[in-house]
C-alpha positions as CSV (number, residue, x, y, z in Angstrom):
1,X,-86.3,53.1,76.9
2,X,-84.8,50.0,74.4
3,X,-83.5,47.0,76.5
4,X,-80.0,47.8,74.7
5,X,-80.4,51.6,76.0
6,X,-80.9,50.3,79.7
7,X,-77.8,48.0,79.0
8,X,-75.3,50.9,78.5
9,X,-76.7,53.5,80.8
10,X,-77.0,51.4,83.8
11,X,-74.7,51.8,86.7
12,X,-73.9,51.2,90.1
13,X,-75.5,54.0,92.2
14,X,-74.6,54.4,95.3
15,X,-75.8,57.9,96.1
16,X,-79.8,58.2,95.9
17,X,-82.3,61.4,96.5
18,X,-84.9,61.4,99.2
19,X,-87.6,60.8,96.8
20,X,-89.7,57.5,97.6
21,X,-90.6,55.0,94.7
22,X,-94.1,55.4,93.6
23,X,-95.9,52.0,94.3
24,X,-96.7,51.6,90.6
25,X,-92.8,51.7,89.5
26,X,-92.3,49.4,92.3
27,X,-94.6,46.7,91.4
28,X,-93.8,47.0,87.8
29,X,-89.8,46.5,88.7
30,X,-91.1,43.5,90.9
31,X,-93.3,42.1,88.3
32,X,-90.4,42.2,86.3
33,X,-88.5,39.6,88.6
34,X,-91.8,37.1,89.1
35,X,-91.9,37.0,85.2
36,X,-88.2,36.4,84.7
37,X,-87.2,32.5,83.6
38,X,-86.1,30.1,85.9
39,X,-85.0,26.5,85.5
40,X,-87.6,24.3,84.9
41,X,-90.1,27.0,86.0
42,X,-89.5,26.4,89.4
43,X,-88.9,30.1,90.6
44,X,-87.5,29.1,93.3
45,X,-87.2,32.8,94.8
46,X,-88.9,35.5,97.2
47,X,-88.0,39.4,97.4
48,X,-88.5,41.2,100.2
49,X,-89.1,44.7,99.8
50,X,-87.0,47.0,103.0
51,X,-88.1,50.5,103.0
52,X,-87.7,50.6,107.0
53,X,-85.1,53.0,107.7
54,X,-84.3,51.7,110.9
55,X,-83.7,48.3,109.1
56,X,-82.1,49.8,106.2
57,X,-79.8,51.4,108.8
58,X,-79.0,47.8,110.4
59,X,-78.5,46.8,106.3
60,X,-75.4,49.8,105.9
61,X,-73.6,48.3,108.7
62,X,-70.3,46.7,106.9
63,X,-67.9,48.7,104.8
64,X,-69.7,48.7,101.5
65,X,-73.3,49.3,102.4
66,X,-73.3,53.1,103.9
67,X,-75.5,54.6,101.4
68,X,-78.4,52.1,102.3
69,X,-79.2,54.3,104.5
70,X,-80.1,56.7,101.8
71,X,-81.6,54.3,99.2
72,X,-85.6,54.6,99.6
73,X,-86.1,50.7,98.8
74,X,-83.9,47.3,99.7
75,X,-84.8,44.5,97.9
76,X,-83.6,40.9,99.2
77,X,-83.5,38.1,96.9
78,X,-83.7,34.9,98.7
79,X,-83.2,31.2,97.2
80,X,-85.1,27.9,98.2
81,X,-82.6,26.0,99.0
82,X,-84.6,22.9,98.0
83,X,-83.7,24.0,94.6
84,X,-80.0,23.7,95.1
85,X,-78.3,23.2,91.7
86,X,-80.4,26.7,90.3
87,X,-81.8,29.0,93.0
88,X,-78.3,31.4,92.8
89,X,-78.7,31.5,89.1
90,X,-82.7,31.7,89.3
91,X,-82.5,34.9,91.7
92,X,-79.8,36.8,89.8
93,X,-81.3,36.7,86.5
94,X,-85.0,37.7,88.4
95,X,-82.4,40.6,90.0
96,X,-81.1,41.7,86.7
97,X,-84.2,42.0,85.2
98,X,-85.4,44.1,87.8
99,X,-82.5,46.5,87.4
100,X,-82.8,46.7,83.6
101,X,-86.6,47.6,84.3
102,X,-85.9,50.0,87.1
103,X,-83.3,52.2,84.6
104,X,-85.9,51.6,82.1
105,X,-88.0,53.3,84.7
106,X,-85.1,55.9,85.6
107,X,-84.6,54.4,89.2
108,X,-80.5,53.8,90.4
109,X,-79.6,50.1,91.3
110,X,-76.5,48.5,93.1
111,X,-75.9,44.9,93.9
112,X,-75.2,44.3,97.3
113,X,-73.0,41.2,98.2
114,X,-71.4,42.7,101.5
115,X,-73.8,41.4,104.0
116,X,-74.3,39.3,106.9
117,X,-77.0,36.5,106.0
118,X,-77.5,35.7,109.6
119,X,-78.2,39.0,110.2
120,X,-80.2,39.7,107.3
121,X,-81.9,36.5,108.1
122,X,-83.2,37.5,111.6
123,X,-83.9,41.1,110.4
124,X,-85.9,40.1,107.7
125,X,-87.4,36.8,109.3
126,X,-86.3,34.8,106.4
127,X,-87.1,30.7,107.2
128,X,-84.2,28.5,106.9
129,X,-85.1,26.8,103.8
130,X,-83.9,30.2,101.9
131,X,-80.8,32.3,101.5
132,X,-80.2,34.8,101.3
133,X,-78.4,35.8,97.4
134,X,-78.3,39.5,97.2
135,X,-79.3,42.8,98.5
136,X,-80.4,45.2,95.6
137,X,-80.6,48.7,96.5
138,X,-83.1,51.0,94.5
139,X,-83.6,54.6,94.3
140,X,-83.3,57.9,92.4
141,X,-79.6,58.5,91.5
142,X,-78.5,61.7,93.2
143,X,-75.6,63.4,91.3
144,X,-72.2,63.1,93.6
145,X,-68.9,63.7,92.8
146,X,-66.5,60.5,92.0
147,X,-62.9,61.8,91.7
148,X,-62.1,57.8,91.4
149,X,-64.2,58.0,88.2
150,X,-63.3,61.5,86.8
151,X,-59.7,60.8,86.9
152,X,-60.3,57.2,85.7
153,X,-63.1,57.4,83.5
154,X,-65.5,54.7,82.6
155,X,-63.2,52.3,80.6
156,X,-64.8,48.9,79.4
157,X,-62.5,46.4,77.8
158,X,-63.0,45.6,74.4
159,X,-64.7,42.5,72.9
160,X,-61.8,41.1,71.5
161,X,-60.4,40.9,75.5
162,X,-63.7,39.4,76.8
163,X,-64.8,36.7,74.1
164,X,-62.9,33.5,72.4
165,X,-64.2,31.5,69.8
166,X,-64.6,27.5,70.3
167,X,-61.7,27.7,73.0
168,X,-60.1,30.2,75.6
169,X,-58.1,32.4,74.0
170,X,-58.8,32.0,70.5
171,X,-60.2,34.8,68.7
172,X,-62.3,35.7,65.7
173,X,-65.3,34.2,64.7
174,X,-64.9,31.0,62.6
């Protein structure tokens, strides 16, 4: 699948079959985030990979997370926070290029930012120097009914709404 492809067709998943991630589609979603850029190379992250359920029960919790429970895989994205100005930036684009390889790989994604670090801290036995950024859930999209999304639809806004030239507001290039 084209980088551009993996750009439309991705979505939020929260609904994921029982099927586990094969080990090889794993690593190469994970390899994806070591290789991604980072200021001045310092890559100033660490992932840890949850396929516990009983943690991944502890995860869905808070009002937003329920289908963790269902996702096969959990991936945390910590920051060293002796990178201050860059580790939030660093993890997310090592996240994004994970998701864009795991749709590449036909895997589901969903960004998680309804969690409790503490918790996630002592679950996970994360050291103090890192925080926790995200929670990225991974699996095989199970189909589910969204009436929210049938009656609404998928609408994007338009270019024209998202992008100014030279200044806010100003449209039209040149």
């Amino acid at each position: 699948m084209e980088v551009s492809d993996a750009v439309k067709v991705r979505k939020s998943v929260r609904a994921y079959d029982s099927k586990d991630i094969p080990e090889d589609v794993l690593a190469r979603i994970l390899e994806a985030g070591r290789i991604s850029p980072s200021a001045s190379n310092t890559q100033s992250w660490h992932f840890i990979v949850v396929k516990d359920a009983v943690k991944r029960r502890t995860l869905s919790q808070h009002r937003w997370t329920k289908f963790l429970t269902e996702s096969p895989v959990v991936i945390v994205g910590c920051g060293d926070k002796s990178d201050p100005d860059w580790y939030v930036i660093d993890v997310s684009i090592a996240l994004q290029t994970m998701v864009l390889v795991a749709t590449s790989e036909g895997i589901g994604t969903c960004w998680i930012g309804d969690f409790d670090e503490d918790e996630v801290r002592e679950l996970c036995k994360i050291p103090k120097n890192f925080s926790v950024v995200c929670l990225l859930a991974l699996g095989y999209p199970r189909e589910k009914f969204d009436l929210g999304r049938a009656l609404v639809g998928k609408r994007r806004k338009s270019l024209s709404d998202i992008v100014s030239y030279e200044e806010f507001g100003r449209s039209g290039p040149g």
